[in-house]
C-alpha positions in Angstrom: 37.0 -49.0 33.9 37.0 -48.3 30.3 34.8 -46.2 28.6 33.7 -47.5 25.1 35.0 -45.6 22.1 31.5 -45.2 20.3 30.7 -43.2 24.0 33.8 -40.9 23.2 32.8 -40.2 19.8 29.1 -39.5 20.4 29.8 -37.6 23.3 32.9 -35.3 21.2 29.6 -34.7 18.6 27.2 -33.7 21.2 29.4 -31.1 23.2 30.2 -28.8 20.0 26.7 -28.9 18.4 25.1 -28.2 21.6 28.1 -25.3 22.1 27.6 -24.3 18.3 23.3 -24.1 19.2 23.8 -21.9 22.3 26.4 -19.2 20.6 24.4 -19.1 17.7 21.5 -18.3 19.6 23.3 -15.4 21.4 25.1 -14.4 18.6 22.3 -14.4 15.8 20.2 -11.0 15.5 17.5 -11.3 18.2 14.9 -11.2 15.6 15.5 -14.7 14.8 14.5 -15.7 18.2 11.7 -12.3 19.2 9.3 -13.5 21.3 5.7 -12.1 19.7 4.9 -10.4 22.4 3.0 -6.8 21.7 6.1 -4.9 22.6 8.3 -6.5 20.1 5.5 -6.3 17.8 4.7 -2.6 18.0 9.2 -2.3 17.7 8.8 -4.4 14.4 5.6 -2.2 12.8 7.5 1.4 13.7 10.9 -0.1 12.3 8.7 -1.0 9.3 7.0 2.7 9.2 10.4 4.4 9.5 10.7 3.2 5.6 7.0 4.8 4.8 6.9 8.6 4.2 3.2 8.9 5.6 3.1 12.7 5.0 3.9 12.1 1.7 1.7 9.1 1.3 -1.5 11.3 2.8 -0.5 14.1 0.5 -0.4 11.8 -2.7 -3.9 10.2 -1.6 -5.5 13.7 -0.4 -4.3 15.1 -4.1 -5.7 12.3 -5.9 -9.2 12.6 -4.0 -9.3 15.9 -5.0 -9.2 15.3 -8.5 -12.7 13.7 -7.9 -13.8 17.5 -6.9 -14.4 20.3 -9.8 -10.9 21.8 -10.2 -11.8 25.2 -8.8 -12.2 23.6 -5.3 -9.1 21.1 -5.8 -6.6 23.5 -4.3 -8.8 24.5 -1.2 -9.3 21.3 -0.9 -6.1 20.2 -0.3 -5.3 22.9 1.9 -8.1 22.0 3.9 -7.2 18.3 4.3 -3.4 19.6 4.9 -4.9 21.3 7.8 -7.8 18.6 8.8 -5.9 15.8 9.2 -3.6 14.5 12.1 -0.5 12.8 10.6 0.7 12.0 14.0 -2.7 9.9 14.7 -2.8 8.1 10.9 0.7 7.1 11.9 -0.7 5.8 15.9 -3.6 4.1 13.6 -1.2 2.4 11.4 1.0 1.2 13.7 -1.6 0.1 15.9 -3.2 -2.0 13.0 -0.3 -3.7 12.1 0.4 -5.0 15.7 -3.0 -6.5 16.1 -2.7 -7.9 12.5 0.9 -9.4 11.8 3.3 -11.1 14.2 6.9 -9.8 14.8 8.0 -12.4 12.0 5.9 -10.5 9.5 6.3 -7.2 9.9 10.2 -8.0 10.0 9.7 -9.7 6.6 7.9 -6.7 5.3 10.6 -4.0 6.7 13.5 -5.7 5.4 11.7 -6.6 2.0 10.2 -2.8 1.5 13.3 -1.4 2.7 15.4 -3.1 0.0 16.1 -1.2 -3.0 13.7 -3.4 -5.1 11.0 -2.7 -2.3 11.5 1.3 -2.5 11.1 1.1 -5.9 7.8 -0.1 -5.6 6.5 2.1 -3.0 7.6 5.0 -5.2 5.4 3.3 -7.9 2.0 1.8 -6.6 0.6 5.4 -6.4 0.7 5.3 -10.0 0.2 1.9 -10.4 -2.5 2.5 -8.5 -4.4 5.3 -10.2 -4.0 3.5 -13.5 -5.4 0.2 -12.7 -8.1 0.6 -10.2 -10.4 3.3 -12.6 -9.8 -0.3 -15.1 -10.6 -2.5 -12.4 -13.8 -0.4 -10.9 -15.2 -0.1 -14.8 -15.2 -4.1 -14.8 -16.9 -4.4 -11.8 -19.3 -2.1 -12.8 -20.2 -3.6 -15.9 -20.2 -7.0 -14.4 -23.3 -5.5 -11.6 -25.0 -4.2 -14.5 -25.5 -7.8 -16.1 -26.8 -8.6 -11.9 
């Protein structure tokens, strides 16, 4: 019996893709192939929070609130909030959020993006960012519900 060549050929093609498929597949971060399950999605969104400085980011957003209060009550303000809020339940909150929100895909895409340098960056800048474009952006709005 002889076994055509085209057989041979197809067959030598077949074996190392499907060997290449497999060790890829065991070899490649398991990321690539998570399965979006609740667990690996709750892994993803603290990996993601371990870039985030929350205390920092409540401090930044507490100080900025109190601006809004007449400056003798600024600093006992803060103190207050420094006191009043739970940094260990904002972190819970976010973390919880983000699972329900984004799959494992996501929030993977969002650690490794905000974890680059170019993504740091702009973490350290959207607080200012922030405070200089939204007064901008609230005064436009406002005008515009005035013309209502």
């Amino acid at each position: 019996m002889t076994v055509p060549r085209e057989s041979i050929c197809c067959l030598g093609l077949k074996a190392p893709v499907v060997l290449l498929t497999l060790l890829a597949m065991v070899v490649l971060p398991n990321t690539t192939f998570a399965q979006d399950t609740s667990e690996a999605r709750l892994e993803a969104a603290e990996r993601y929070a371990k870039i985030f400085d929350v205390p920092k980011m409540m401090n930044e957003m507490v100080t900025q609130l109190a601006l809004t209060y007449p400056e003798d009550m600024r600093e006992p303000f803060i103190q207050f909030m420094s006191e009043a809020l739970d940094i260990e339940m904002v972190e819970n909150l976010i973390a919880t959020s983000m699972v329900e929100h984004f799959t494992v895909r996501e929030l993977n895409a969002l650690a490794d993006f905000y974890g680059s340098p170019e993504g740091l960056s702009i973490v350290e800048k959207m607080p200012d960012y922030m405070a200089g474009t939204m007064p901008k952006i609230q005064a436009l709005v406002f005008q515009a519900s005035e013309k209502f």
